[in-house]
Structure formats: C-alpha cells, structure tokens
C-alpha positions as CSV (number, residue, x, y, z in Angstrom):
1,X,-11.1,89.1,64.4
2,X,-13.1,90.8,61.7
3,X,-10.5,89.6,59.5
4,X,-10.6,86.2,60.5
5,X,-14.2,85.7,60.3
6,X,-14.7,87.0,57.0
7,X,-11.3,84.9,55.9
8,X,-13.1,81.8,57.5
9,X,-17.0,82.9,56.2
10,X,-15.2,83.0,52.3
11,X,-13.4,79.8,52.9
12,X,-15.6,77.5,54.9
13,X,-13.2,74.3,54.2
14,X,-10.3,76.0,55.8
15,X,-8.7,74.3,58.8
16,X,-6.9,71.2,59.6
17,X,-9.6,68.8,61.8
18,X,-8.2,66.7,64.4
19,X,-5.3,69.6,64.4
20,X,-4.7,69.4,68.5
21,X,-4.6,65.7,68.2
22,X,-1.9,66.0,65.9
23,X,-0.1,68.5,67.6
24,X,-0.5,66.3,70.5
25,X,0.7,63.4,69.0
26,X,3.6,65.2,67.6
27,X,4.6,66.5,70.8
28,X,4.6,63.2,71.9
29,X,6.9,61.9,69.5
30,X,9.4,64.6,70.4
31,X,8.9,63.3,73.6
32,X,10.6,60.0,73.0
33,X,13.1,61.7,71.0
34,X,13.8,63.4,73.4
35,X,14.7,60.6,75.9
36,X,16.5,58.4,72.8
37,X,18.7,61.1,71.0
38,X,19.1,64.5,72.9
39,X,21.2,65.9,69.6
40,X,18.1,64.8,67.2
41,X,16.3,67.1,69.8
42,X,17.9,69.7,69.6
43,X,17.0,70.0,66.2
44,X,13.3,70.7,66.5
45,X,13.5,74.1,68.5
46,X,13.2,76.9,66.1
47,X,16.2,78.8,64.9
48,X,16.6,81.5,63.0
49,X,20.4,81.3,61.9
50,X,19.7,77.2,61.2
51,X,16.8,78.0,59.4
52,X,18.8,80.7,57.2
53,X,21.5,77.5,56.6
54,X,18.2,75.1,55.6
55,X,17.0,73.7,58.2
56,X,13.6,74.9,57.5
57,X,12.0,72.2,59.0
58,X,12.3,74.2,62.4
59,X,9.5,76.8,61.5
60,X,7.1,73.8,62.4
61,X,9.0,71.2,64.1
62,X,9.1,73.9,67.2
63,X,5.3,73.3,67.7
64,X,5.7,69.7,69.3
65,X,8.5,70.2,71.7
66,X,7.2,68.9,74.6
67,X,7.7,72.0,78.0
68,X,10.0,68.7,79.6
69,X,11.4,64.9,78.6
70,X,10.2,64.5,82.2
71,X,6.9,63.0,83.6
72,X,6.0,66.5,83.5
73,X,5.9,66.6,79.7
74,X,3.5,63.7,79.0
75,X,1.3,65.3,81.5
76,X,1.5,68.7,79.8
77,X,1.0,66.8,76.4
78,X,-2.0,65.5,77.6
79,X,-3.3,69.0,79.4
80,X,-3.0,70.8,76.3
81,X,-4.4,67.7,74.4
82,X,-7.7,68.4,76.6
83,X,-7.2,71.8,75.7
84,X,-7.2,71.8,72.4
85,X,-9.3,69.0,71.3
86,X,-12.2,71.6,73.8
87,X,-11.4,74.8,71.9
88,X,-11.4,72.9,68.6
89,X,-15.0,71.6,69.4
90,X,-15.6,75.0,70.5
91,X,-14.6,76.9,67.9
92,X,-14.8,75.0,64.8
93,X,-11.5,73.1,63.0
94,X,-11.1,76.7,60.8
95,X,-10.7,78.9,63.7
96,X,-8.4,76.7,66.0
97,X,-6.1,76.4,62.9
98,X,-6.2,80.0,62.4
99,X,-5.3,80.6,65.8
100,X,-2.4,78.2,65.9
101,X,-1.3,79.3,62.8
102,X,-1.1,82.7,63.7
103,X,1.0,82.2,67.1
104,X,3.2,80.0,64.9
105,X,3.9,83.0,62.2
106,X,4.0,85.5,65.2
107,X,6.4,83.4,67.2
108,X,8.8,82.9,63.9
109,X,8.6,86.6,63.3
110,X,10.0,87.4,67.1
111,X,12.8,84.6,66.1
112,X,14.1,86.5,63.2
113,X,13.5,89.8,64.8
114,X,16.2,88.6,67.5
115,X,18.1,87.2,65.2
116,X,18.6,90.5,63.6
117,X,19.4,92.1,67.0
118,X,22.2,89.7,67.3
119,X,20.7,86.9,69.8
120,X,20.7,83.4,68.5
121,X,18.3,81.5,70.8
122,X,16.1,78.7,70.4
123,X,12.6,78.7,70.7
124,X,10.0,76.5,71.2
125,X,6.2,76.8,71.4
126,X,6.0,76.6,75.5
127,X,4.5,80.2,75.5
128,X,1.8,79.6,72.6
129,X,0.8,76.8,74.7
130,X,0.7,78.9,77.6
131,X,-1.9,81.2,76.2
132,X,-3.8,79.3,74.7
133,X,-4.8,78.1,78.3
134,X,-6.0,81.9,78.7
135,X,-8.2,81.1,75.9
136,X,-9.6,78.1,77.6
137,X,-10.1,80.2,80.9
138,X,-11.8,82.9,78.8
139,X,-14.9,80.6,77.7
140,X,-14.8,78.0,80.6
141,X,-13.5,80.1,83.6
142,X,-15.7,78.1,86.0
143,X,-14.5,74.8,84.9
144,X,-12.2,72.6,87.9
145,X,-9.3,70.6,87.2
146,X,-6.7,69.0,89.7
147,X,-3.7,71.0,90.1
148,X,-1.2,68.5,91.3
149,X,-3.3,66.0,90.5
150,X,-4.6,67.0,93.7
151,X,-6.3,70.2,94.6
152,X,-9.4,71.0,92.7
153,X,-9.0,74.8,91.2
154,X,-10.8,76.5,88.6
155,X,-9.4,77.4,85.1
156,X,-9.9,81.1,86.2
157,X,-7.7,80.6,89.5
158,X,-4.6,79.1,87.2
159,X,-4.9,81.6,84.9
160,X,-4.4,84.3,87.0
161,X,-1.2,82.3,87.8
162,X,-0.5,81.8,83.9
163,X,-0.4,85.5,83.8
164,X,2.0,85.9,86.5
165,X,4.5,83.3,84.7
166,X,4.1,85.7,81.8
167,X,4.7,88.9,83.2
168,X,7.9,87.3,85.4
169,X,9.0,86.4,82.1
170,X,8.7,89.9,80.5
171,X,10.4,92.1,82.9
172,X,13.4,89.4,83.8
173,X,13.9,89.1,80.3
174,X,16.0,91.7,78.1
175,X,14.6,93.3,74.8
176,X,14.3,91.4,71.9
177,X,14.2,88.0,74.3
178,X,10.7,89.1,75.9
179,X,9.3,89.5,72.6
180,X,8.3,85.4,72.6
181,X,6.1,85.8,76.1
182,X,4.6,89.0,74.2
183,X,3.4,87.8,70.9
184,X,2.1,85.0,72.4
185,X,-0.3,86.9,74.5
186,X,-0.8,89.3,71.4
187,X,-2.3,85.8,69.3
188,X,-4.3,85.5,72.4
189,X,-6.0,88.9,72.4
190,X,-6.3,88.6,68.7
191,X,-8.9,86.0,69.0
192,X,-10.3,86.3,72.4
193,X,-9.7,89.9,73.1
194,X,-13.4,90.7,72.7
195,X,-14.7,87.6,74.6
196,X,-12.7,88.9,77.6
197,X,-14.0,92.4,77.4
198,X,-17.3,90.8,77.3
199,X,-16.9,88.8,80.5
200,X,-15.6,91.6,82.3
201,X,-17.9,91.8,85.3
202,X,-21.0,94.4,84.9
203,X,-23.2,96.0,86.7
204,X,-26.2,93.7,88.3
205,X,-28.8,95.7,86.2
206,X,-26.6,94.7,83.0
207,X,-26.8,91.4,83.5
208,X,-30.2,90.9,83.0
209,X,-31.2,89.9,79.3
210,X,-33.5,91.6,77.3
211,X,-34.4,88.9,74.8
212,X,-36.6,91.2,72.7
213,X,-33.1,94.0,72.6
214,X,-30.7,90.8,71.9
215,X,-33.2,89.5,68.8
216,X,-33.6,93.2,67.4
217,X,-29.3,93.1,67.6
218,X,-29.6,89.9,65.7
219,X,-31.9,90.9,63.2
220,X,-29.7,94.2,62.5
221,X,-26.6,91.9,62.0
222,X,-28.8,89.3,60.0
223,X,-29.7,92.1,57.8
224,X,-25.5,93.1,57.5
225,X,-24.6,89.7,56.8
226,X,-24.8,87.3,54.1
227,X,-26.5,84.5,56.5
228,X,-29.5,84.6,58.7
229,X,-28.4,81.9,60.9
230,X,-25.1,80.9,62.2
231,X,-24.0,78.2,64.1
232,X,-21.9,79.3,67.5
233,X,-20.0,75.9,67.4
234,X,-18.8,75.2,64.2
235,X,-19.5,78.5,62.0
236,X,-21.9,76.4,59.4
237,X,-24.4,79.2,58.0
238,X,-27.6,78.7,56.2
239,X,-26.1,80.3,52.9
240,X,-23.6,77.6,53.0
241,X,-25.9,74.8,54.0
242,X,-29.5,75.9,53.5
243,X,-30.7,72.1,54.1
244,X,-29.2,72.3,57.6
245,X,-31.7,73.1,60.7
246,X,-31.1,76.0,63.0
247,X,-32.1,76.5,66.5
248,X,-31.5,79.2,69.5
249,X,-30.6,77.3,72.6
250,X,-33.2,78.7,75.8
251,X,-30.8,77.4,78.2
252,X,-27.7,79.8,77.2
253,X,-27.5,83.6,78.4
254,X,-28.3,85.5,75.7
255,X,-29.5,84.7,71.8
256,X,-27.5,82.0,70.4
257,X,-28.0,79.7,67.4
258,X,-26.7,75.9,66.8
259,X,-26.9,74.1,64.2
260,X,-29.3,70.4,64.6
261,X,-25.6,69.3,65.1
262,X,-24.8,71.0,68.1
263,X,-28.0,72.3,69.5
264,X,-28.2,69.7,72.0
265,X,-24.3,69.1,71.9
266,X,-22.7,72.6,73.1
267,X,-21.3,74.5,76.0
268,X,-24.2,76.5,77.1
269,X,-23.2,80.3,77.3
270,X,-23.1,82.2,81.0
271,X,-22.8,85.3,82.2
C-alpha cells in the first residue's frame, strides 16, 4: 500500500471517475448479450489460448460478465454497483482504479499461469467481485442489507459467508485452478490488509483515544510527508491544493482530516 500511495500522491489525476458505474453498466450489457447470443458470450470470459490467437479483447471484456443471465445477475449488477460506487466515494476515483486494476492484472497473470500448466479454462471476474465485498465489510462491517431481499444481516455476517465460498473453492479445486479464488483475496489484502489488522478487536483499555498521542502521531507523519493535511476521502493534500480548507472531523474515532468537500459529507470512522 506504500507503493500505491506514493504512485497515487505523484500522480494525483490518476483513476478513471465513475469507474463502478461503468463497470456496472458494462456488466449489464453482457447481460443482454447474454440472453440474445450465448456464442457472442462466450467471447467475453478471459482466455489465455484465445488471447495468444488475438482475441485480446478478453483481458478486459472478462470484467463485465455478469455471476448469471438470470434474475440473479441484474441483482448482483446492481449489488456490486452499490458497492463500488461506496468504495469509490470512499476511497477516492485513483485508489478504486488501482484496486480494480490490480485484481484485473492478477487475475490475467493466474490465466496464463494455467495456461502454461496445461488447463485451458475461462475466467471471469466473479471472484474480484467477491472480494471486493470483503473490502466493503472491512470499512462498513456494521452496515444491514436484505439478504434475500428479506432478512436484514450485516455486511460482517455475509462476509464471513464470502469467506466460506472462498475457502470451498480452494480446497475442492486442483492446483493451478485455485489460483483465481487466491489472487483475488491476495488484491484484497493488498489494499485493505492493514485496515483489517486495525479493526481486529482490542483490548477495552486500547480503545480509548488519546487525542493528544493521535495529534503527536500526526505531527510525526506531517513532518515525513510532503503535505500537512490530507483528505481521508478523496486523497486531495494541501501541497496539491493549498487554496482548499482542511478540517478534523470530532465525531470520528480518532484524528482524521477532510477536506471543506467532504467534512460534512463522509463516513465517520468507529472503532
């Protein structure tokens, strides 16, 4: 994540905005397609061996095939739409495309890796979909949705269930095949590996914060960086955009700055 950040900190116009909106709209394109010309569909799933004959559309195309051409695809579309279009906010348009664009080169790198073992499968990007709801549990475990469109259940509830899918799909699969559920949750810890350390629970006497400990941390960063403040949304800093105001937010746990933009416009931070 070091990495990342600094790649993101030198190149502050990186990213793709609106990116899971148009992953979501792809997706639902390959929906219909789906329904109107199951051969045309066939064509979007990456594969190595096609992609060797030119076909290289398939080392993006693979990113909007919808988990089904049932009902149970347009609902998924739209889950991960939701998803998305929350981390996005969350993180700022440079760090969801990093992210997706990561999970995309580690995905294609499994492909070929198989392909060089001698399995020519298709693949599609059901499992970078799959973790990135981990990422969404990570920062909003508390959050309820309606599983079944029915039973209320909180983000950290399904993704303890996420994480059973992926394990099932581990050990039942052979070596190189279980390399796709693998890099997938590899991407994931990449980005939020740290954030789920950090929510780890701790001991009561932890969990009280010292603000005067949390500025003194700041200041010692502050003094490391290049930037005094930093926005927790989008990533904006004062050395990029010294007319922009910067606030800390007295409702979140622990010492974070937004920008005027998002101070009054964020997910407060919790224990």
């Amino acid at each position: 994540m070091r990495l990342v950040d600094k790649f993101l900190y030198r190149h502050p116009r990186f990213g793709i905005p609106g990116l899971a909106r148009l992953l979501a709209f792809g997706s639902g394109a390959a929906w219909v397609i789906g329904l109107i010309n199951r051969v045309l569909y066939s064509y979007l799933s990456f594969s190595a061996a096609a992609v060797l004959h030119g076909q290289i559309w398939r080392l993006v195309s693979f990113l909007f095939v919808p988990y089904d051409t049932s009902w149970l695809g347009v609902i998924s579309i739209l889950f991960y739409y939701w998803i998305g279009t929350t981390l996005e906010q969350y993180w700022g348009s440079g760090r969801f495309t990093a992210y997706v664009l990561v999970n995309m080169l580690l995905t294609i790198l499994s492909g070929f890796l198989m392909y060089v073992c001698g399995y020519a499968v298709s693949i599609t990007a059901t499992y970078v979909y799959l973790a990135m709801f981990f990422a969404f549990a990570v920062y909003f475990p508390d959050m309820q949705v309606l599983f079944m469109m029915i039973i209320p259940v909180k983000m950290k509830y399904l993704a303890i269930l996420d994480a059973v899918f992926f394990a099932l799909a581990i050990v039942r699969n052979p070596f190189p095949i279980n390399l796709v559920p693998v890099v997938a949750i590899l991407g994931f810890l990449l980005f939020c590996g740290g954030e789920l350390l950090g929510r780890l629970p701790k001991r009561a006497s932890a969990q009280t914060i010292n603000f005067r400990r949390e500025s003194a941390r700041i200041r010692r960063e502050q003094r490391d960086a290049l930037y005094h403040h930093k926005c927790a949304v989008c990533g904006r800093t004062d050395t990029d955009y010294p007319d922009l105001q910067f606030r800390y937010c007295s409702r979140c746990a622990g010492y974070h700055c937004f920008c005027e933009d998002h101070i009054n416009n964020h997910v407060h931070f919790t224990e």
